[in-house]
Backbone as CSV, one residue per row, in Angstrom:
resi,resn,N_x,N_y,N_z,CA_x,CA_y,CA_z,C_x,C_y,C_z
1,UNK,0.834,-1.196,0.000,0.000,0.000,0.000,0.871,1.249,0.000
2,UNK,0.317,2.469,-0.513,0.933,3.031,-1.069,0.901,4.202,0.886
3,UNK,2.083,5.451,0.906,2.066,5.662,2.227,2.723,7.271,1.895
4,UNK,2.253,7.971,2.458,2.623,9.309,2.490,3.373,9.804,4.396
5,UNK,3.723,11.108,3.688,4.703,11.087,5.694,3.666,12.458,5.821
6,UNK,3.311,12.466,7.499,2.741,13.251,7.989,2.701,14.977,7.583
7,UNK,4.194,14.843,7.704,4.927,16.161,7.457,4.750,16.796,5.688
8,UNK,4.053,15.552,4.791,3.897,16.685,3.598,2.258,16.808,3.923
9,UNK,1.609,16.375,4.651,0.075,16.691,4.461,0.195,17.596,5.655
10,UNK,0.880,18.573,6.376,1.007,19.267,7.272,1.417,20.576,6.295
11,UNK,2.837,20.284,5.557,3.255,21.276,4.633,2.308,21.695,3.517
12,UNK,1.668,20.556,3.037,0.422,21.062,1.997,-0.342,21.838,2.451
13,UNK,-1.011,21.360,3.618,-2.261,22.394,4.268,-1.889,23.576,4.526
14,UNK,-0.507,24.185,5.004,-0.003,24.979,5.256,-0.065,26.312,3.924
15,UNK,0.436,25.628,2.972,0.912,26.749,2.081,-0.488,26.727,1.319
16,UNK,-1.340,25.422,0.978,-2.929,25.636,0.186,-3.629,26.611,0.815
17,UNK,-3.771,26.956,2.448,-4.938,27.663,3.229,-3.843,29.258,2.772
18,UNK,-2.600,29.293,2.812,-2.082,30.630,2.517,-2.453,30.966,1.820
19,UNK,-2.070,30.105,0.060,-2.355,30.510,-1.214,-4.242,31.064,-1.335
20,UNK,-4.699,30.491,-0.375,-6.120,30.646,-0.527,-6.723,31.716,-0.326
21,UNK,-6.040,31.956,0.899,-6.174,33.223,1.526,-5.504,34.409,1.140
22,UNK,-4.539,34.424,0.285,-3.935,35.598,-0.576,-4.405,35.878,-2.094
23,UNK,-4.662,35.156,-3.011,-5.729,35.049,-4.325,-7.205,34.138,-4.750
24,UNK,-7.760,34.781,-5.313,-9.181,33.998,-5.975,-8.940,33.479,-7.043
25,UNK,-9.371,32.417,-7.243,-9.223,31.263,-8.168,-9.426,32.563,-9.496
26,UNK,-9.123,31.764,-10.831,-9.134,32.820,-11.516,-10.693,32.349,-12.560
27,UNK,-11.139,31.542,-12.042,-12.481,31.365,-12.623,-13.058,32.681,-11.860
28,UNK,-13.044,32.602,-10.741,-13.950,33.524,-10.128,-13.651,34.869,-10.239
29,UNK,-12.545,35.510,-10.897,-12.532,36.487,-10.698,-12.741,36.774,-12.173
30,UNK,-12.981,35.680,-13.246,-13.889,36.050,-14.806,-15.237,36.385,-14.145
31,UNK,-15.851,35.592,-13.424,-17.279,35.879,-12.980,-17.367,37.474,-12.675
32,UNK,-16.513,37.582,-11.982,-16.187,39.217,-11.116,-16.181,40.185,-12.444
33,UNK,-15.589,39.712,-13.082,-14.862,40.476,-14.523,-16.424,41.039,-15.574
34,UNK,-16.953,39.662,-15.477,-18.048,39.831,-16.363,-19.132,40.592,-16.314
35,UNK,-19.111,40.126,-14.699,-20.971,40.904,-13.854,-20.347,42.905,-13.709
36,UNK,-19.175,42.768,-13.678,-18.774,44.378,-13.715,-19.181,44.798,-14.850
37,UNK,-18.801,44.423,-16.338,-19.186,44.320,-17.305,-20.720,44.578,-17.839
38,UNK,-21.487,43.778,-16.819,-22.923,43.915,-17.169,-23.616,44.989,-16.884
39,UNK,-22.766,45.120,-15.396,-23.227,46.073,-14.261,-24.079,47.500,-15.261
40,UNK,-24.995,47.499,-14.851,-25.773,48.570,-15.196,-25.958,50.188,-14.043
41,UNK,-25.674,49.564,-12.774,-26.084,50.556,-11.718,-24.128,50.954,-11.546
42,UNK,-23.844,52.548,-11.678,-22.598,52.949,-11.568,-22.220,52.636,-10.245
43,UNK,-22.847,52.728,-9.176,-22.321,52.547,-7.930,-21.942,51.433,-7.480
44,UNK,-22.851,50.293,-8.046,-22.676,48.492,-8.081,-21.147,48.622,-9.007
45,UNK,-21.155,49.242,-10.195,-19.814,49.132,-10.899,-18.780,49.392,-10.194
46,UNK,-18.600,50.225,-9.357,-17.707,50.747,-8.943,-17.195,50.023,-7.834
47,UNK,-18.490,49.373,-7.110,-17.801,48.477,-5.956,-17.262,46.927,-6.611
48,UNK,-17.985,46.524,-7.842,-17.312,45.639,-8.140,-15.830,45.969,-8.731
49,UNK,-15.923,46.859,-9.263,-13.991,47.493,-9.717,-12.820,47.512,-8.197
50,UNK,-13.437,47.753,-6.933,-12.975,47.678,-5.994,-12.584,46.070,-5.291
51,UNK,-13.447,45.079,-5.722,-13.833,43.992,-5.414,-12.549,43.558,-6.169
52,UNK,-12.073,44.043,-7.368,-11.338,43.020,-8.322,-10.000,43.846,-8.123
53,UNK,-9.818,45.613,-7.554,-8.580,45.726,-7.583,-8.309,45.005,-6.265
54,UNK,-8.867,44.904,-5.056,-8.336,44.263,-3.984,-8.188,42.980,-3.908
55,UNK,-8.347,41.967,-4.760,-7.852,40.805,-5.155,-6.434,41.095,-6.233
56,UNK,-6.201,41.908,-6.827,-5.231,42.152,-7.413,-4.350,42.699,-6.337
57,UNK,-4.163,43.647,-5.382,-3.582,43.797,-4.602,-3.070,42.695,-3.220
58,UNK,-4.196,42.159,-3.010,-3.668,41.039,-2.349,-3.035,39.809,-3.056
59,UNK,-3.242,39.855,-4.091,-2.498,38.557,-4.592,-1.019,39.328,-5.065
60,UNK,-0.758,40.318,-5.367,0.667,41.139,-5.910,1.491,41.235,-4.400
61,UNK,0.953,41.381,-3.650,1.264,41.984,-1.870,1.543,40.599,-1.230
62,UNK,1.090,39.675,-1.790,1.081,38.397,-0.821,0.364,38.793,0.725
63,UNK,-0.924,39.191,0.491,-1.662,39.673,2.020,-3.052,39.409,1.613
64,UNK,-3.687,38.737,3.188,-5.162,38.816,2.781,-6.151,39.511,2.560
65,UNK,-6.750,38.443,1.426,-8.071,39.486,0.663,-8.750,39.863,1.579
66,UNK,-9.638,39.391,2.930,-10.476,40.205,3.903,-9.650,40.042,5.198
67,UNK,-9.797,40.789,6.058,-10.042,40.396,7.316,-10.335,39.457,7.982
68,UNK,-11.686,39.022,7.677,-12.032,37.463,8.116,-10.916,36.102,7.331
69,UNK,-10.402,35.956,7.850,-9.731,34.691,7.209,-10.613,33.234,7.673
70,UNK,-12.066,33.562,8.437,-12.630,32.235,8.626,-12.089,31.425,9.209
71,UNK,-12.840,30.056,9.017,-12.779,28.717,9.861,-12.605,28.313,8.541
72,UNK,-11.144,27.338,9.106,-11.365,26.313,8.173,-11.856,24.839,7.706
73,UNK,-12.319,24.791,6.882,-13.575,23.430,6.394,-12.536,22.634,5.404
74,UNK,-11.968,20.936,5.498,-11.434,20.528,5.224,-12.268,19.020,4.841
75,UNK,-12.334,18.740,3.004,-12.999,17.509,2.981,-11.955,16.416,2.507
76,UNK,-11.469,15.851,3.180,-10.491,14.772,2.780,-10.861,13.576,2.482
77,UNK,-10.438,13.385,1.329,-10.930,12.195,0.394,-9.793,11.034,0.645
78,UNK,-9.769,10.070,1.081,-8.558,9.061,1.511,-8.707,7.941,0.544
79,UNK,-7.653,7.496,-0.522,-8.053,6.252,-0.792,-7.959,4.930,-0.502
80,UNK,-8.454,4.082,-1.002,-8.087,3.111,-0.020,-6.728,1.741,0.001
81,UNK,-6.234,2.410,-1.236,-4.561,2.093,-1.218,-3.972,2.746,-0.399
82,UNK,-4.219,3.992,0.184,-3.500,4.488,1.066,-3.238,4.081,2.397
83,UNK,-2.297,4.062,3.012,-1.826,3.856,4.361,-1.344,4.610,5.484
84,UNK,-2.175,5.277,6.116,-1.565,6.483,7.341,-0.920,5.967,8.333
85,UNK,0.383,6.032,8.652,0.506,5.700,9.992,0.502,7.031,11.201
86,UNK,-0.306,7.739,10.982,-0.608,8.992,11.275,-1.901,9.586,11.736
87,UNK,-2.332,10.296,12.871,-3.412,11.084,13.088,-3.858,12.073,11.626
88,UNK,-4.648,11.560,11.032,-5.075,12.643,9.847,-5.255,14.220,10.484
89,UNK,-6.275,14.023,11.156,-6.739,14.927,11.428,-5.689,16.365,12.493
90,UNK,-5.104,15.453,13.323,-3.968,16.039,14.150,-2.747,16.809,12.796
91,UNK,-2.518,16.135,11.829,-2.028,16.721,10.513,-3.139,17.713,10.090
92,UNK,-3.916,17.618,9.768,-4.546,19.054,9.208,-4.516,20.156,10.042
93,UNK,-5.000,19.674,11.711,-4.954,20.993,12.099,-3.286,21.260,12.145
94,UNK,-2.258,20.832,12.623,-0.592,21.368,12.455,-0.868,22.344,11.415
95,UNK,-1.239,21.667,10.000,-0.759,22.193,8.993,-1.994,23.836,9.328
96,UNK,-2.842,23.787,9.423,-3.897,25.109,9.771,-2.939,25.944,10.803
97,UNK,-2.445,25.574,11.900,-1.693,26.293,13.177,-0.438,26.654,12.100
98,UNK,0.189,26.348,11.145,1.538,26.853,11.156,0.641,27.968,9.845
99,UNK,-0.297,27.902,8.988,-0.773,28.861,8.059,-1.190,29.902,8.503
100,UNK,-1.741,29.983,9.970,-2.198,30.914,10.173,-1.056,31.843,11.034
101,UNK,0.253,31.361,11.455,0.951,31.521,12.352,1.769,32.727,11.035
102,UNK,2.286,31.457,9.829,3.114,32.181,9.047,2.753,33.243,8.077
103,UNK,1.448,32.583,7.906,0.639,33.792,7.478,-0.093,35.283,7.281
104,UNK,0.305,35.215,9.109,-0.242,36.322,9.699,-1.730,36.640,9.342
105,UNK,-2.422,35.523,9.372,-3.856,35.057,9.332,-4.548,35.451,10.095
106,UNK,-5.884,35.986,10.318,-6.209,36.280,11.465,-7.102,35.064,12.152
107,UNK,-6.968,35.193,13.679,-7.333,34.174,14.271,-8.725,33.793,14.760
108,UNK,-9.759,33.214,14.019,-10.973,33.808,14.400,-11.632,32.492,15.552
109,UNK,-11.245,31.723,15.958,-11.912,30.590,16.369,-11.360,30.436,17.469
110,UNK,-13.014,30.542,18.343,-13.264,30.450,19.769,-13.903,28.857,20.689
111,UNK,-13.004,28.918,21.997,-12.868,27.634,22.201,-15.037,27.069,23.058
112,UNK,-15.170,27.968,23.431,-16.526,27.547,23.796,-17.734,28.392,23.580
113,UNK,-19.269,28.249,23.267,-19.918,29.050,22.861,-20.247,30.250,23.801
114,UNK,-19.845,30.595,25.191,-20.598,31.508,25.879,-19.076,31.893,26.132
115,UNK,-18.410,31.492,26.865,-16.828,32.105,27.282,-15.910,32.715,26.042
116,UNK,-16.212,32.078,24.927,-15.500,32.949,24.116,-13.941,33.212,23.944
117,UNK,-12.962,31.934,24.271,-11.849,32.567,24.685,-11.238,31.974,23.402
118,UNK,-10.445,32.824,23.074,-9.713,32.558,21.109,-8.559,31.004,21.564
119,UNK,-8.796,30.552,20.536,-8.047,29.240,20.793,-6.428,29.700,20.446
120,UNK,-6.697,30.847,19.420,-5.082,31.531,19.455,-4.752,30.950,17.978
121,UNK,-4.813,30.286,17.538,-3.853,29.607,16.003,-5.083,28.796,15.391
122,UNK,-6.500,29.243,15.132,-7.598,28.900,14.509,-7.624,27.353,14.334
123,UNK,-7.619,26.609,14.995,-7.664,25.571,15.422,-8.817,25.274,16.364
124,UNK,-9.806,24.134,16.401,-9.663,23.055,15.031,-10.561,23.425,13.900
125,UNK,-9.706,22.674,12.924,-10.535,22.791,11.582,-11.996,21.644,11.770
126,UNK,-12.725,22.116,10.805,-13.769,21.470,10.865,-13.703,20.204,9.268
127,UNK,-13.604,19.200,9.875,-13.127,18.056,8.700,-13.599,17.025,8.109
128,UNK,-14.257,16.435,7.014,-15.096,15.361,6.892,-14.232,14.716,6.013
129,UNK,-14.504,13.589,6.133,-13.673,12.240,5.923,-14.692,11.389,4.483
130,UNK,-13.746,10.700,3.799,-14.394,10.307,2.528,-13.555,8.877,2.240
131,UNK,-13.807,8.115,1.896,-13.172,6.963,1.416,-13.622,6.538,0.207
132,UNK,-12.432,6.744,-0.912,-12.564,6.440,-2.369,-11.568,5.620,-2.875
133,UNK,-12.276,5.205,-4.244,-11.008,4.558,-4.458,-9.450,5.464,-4.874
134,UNK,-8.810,4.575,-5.448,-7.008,4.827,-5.884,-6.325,4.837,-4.391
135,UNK,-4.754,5.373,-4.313,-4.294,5.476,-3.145,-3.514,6.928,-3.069
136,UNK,-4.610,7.930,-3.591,-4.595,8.956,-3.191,-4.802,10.038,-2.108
137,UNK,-4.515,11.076,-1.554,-5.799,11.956,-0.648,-5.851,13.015,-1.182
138,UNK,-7.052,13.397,-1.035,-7.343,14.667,-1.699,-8.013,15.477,-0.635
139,UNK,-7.247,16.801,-0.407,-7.933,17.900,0.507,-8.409,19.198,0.011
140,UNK,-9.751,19.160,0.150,-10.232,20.192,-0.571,-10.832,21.343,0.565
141,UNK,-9.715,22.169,0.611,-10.074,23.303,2.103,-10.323,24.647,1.516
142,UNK,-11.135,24.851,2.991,-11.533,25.884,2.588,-11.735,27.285,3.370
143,UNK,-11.457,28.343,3.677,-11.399,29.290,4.405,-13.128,30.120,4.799
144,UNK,-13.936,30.011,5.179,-15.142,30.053,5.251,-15.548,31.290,6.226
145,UNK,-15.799,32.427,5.957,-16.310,33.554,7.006,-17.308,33.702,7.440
146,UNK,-17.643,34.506,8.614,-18.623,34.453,9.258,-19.584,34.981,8.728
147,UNK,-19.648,36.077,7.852,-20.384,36.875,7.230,-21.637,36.248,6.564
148,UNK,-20.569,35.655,5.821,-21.878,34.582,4.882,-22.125,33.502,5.670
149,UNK,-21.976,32.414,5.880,-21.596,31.691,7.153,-23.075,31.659,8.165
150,UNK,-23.039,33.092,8.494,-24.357,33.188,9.524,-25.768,33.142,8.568
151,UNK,-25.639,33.701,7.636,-27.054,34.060,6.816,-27.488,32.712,6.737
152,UNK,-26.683,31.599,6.216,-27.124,30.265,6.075,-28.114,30.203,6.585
153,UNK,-28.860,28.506,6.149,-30.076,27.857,6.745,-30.011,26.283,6.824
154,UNK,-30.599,25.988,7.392,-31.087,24.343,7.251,-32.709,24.501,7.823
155,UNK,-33.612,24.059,6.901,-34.860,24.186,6.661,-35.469,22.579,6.798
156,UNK,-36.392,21.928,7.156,-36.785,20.602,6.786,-38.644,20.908,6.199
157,UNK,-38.254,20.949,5.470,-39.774,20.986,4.494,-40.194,19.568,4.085
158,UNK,-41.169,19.708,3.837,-42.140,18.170,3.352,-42.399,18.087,2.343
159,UNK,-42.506,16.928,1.472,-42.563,16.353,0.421,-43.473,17.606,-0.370
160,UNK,-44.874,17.591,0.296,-46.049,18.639,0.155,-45.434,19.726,-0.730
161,UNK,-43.917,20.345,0.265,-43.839,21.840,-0.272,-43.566,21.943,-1.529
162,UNK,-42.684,20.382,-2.116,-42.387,20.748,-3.448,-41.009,21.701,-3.781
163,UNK,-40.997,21.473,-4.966,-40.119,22.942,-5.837,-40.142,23.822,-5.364
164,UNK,-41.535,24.358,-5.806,-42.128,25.506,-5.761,-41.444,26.009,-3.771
165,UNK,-42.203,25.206,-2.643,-41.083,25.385,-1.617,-40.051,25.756,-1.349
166,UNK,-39.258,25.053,-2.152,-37.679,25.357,-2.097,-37.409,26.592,-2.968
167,UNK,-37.937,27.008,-4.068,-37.878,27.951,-4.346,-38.037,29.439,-3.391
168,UNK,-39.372,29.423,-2.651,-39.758,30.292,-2.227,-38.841,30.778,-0.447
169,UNK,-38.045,29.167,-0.190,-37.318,29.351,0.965,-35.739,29.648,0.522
170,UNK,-35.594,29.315,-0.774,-34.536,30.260,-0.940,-34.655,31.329,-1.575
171,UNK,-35.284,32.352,-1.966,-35.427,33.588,-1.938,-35.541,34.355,-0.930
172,UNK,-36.413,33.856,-0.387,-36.709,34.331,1.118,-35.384,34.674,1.846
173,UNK,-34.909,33.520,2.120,-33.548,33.388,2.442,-32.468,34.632,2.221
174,UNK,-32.417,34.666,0.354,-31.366,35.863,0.302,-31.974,37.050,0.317
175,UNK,-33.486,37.358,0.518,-33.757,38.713,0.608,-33.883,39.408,1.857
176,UNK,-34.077,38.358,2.544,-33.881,38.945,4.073,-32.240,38.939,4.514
177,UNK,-31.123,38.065,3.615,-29.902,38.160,4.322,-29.178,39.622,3.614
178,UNK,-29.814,40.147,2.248,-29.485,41.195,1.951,-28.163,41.632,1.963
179,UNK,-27.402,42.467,2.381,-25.896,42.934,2.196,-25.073,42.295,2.769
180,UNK,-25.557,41.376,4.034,-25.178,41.026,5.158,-23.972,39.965,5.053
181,UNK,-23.718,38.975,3.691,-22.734,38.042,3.623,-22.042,38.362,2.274
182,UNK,-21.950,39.989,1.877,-20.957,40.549,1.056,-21.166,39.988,-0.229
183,UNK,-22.151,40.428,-0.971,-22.634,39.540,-2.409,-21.702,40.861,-3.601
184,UNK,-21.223,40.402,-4.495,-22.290,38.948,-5.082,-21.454,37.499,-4.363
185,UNK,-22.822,36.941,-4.056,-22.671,35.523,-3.327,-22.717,34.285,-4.466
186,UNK,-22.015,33.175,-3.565,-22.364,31.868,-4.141,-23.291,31.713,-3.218
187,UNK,-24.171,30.508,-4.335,-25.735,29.792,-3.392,-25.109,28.518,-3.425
188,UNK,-24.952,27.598,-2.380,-24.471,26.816,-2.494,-26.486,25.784,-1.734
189,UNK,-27.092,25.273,-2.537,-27.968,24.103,-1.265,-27.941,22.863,-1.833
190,UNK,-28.157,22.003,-0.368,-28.045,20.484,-0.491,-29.723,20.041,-0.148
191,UNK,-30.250,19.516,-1.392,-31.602,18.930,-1.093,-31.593,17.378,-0.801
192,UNK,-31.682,16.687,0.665,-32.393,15.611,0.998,-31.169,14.980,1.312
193,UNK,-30.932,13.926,1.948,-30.120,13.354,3.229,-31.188,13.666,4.104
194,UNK,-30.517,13.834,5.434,-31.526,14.264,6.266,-30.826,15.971,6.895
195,UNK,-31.283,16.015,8.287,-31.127,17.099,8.963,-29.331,17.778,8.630
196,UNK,-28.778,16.741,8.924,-26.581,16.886,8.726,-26.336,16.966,7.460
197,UNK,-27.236,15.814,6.810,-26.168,15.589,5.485,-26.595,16.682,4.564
198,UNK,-27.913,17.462,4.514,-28.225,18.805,3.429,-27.003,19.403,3.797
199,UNK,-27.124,19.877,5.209,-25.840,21.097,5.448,-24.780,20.465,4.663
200,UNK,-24.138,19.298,4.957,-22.712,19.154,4.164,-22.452,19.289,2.608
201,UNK,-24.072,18.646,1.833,-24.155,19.379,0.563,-23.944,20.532,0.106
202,UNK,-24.814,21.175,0.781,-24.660,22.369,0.623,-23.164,22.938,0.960
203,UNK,-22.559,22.862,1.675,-21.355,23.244,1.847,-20.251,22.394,0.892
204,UNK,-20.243,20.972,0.221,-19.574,20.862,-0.678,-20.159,21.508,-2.441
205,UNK,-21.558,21.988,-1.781,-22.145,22.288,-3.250,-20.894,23.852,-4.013
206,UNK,-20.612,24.389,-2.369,-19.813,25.924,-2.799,-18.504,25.562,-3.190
207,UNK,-18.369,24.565,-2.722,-16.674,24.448,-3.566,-16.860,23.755,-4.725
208,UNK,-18.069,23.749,-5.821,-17.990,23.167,-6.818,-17.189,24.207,-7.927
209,UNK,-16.684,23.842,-9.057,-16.346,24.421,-10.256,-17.836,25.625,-10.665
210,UNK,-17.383,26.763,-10.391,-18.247,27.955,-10.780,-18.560,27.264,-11.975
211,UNK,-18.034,26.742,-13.292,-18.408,26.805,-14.518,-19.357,25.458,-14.305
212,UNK,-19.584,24.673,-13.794,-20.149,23.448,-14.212,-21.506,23.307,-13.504
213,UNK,-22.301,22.306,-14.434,-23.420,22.375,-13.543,-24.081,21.101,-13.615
214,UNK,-25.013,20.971,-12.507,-25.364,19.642,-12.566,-26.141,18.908,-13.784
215,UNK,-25.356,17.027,-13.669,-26.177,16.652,-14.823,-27.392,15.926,-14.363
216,UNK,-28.369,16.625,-13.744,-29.449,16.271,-13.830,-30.589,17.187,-14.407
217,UNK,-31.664,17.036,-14.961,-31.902,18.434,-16.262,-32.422,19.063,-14.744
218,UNK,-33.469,18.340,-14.152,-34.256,19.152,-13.523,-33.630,19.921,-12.302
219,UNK,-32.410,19.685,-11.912,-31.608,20.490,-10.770,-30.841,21.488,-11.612
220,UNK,-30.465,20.918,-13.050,-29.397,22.174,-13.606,-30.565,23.406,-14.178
221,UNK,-32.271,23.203,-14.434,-32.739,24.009,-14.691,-33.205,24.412,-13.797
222,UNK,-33.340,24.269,-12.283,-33.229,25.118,-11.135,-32.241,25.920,-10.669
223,UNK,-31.183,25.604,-10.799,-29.763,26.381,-10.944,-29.846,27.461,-11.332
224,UNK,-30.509,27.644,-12.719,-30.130,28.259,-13.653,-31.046,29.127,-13.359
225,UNK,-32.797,29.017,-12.797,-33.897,29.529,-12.856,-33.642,30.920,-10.743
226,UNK,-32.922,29.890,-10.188,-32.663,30.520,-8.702,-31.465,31.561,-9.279
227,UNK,-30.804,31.082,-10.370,-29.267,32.269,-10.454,-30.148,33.772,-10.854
228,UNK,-31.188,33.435,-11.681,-31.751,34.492,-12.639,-32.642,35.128,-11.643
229,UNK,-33.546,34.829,-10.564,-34.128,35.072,-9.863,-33.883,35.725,-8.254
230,UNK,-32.567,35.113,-8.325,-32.227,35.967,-7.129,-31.243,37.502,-7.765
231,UNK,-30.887,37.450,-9.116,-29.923,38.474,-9.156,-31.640,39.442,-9.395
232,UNK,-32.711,38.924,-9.870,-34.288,39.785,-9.997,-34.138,41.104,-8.820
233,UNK,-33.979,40.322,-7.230,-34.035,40.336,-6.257,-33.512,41.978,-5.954
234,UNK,-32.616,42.679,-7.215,-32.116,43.957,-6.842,-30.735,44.331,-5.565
235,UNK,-30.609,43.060,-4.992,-29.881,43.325,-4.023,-28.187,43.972,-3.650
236,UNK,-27.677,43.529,-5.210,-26.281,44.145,-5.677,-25.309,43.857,-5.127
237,UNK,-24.004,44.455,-5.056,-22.953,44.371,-4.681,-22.768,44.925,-3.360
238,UNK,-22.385,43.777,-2.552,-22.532,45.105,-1.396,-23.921,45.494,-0.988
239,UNK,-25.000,44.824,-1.354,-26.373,45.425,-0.539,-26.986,46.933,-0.875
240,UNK,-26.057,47.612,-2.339,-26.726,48.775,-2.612,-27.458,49.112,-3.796
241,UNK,-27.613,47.232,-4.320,-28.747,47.683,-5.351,-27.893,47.281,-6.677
242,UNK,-28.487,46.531,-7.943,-27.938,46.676,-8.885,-28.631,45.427,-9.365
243,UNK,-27.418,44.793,-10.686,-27.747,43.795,-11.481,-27.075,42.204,-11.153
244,UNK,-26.069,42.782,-9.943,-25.445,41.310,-10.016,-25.643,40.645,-7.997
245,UNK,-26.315,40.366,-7.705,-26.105,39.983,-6.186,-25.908,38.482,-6.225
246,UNK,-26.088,37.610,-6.986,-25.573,36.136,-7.170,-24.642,36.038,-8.671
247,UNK,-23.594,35.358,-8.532,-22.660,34.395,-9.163,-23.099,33.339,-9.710
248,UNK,-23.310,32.368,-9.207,-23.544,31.070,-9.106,-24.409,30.494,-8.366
249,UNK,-25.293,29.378,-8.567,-26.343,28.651,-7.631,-25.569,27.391,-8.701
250,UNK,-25.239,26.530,-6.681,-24.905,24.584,-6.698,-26.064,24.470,-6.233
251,UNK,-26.283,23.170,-6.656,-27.570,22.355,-5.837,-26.887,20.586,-6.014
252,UNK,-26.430,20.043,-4.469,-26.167,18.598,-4.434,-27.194,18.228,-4.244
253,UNK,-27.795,16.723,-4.084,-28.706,16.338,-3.791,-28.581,14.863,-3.308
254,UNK,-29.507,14.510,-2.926,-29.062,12.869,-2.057,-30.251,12.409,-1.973
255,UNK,-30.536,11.032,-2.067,-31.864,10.335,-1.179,-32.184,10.725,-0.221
256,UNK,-33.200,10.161,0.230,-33.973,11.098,1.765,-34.897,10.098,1.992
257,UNK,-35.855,10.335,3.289,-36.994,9.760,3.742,-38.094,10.235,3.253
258,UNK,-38.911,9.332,3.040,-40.309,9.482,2.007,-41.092,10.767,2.485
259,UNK,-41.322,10.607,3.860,-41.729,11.927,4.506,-41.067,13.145,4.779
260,UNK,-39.659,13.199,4.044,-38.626,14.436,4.249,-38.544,15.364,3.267
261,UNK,-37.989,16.420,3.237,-37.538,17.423,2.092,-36.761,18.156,2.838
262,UNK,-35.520,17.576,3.465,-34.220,18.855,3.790,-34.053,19.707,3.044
263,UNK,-33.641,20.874,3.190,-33.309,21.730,2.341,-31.897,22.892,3.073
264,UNK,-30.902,22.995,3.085,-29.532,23.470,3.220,-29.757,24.633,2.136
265,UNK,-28.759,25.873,3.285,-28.873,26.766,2.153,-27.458,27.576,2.330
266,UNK,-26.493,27.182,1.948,-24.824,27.738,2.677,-24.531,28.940,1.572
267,UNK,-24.800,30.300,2.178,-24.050,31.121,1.463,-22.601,31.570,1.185
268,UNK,-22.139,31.934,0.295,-20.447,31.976,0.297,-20.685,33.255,-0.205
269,UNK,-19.830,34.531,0.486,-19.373,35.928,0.262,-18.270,35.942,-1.215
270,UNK,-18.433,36.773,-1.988,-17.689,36.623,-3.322,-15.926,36.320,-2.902
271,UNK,-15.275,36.831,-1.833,-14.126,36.238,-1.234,-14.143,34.806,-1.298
272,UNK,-14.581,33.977,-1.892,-14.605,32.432,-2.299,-13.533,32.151,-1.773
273,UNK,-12.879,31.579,-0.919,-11.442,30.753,-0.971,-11.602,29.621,-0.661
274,UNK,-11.048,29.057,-1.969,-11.081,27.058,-1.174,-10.008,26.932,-2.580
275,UNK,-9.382,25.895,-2.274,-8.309,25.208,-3.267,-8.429,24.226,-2.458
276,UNK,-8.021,22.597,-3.876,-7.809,21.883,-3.820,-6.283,21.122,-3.934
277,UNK,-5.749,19.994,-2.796,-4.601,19.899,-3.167,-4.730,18.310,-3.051
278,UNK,-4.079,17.712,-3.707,-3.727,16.094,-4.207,-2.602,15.529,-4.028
279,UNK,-2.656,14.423,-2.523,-0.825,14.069,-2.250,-1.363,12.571,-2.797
């Protein structure tokens, strides 16, 4: 079986959560490129021109794009040629404690919900585990802020509500979260698992490829129908109105219970950071 040493899945995590946290993938910053482009409202233009020189500046500067550098969300795919003689997880967070250390990252993660006391080196990451084939691992992390983060939902609707439901709970959703998770946003939702597994959809739905979309007709023509409908919504860049307040709408989806309709609704702030790395 094939065997990797602790110390490069410590060094990977290290320099992927940096790189992440200093530039935007460059898909996303065509998206950025384009909706400026469209932009009809001058003031929406202008904050998106701001949006794209401060990704140019942080990626020339080697410094982070926001403030929030988030929690980090780590989905590790293990295969099953592989052989750890190693704490996985004790490796991801190292590798998180030395990114945020060398990074000069900021430290946002607190050790209990009412006391509040900073754990100091954003530790622990939050990590889900996957077993596939080859004897690869694949870590697909991600830097996640609070901003967008809070607006989220997890909803459990009934068979009853239908489409039409899910439609109306995610609009709802981004018109009441409004400026609040720094749009233009990704929509990331996970329909059906149950209560846990929507949320995790939904949260692997945001690290999908901006360009791709699902091959199922009737989820990729919801995609397509929520992208057009929430940018309707007026909400803009920044919460002051315009043509572009969504990017992208993912939708994962999973089996469920006959009597269920989970519905996950994970927003991502246009600061997108997640990269993927492959030991």
């Amino acid at each position: 079986m094939r065997t990797i040493e602790k110390s490069a899945v410590i060094d990977a995590v290290k320099k992927t959560l940096i790189e992440a946290n200093y530039a935007l993938d460059e898909t996303l910053v065509s998206f950025l490129r384009r909706a400026k482009e469209k932009e009809t409202n001058d003031l929406s233009r202008s904050i998106l021109e701001d949006i794209l020189a401060n990704e140019s500046y942080a990626r020339e500067g080697h410094a982070p794009l926001c403030q929030d550098t988030g929690v980090v969300v780590a989905f590790a795919e293990v295969g099953y040629g592989l052989a750890l003689d190693f704490d996985l997880y004790e490796a991801i967070n190292d590798g998180v404690r030395k990114a945020y250390d060398e990074g000069y990252l900021r430290k946002s993660v607190v050790k209990h919900p009412f006391q509040r006391e900073n754990t100091r080196d954003n530790t622990p990451a939050i990590v889900h585990t996957k077993l596939v084939p080859g004897d690869k691992l694949t870590l697909k992390l991600a830097t996640k802020g609070a901003g967008s983060e809070n607006m989220s939902k997890v909803v459990m609707l009934t068979p009853a509500d239908g489409i039409e439901g899910v439609k109306k709970l995610v609009l709802d959703t981004i018109f009441s979260a409004g400026g609040k998770p720094c749009p233009p946003i990704i929509v990331g939702i996970g329909l059906g698992g149950n209560f846990e597994k929507s949320a995790i959809l939904a949260k692997e739905a945001i690290l999908r490829n901006l360009e791709d979309e699902s091959p199922d007709p009737d989820i990729r023509a919801l995609e397509r129908e929520l992208l057009h409908e929430i940018n309707r919504l007026g909400i803009g860049p920044m919460g002051v109105g315009g043509d572009t307040t969504c990017l992208a709408v993912k939708i994962n989806t999973y089996p469920m219970h006959i009597a269920s309709l989970p519905v996950a609704i994970n927003i991502q702030c246009h600061s997108a950071r997640h990269l993927e790395v492959v030991l």
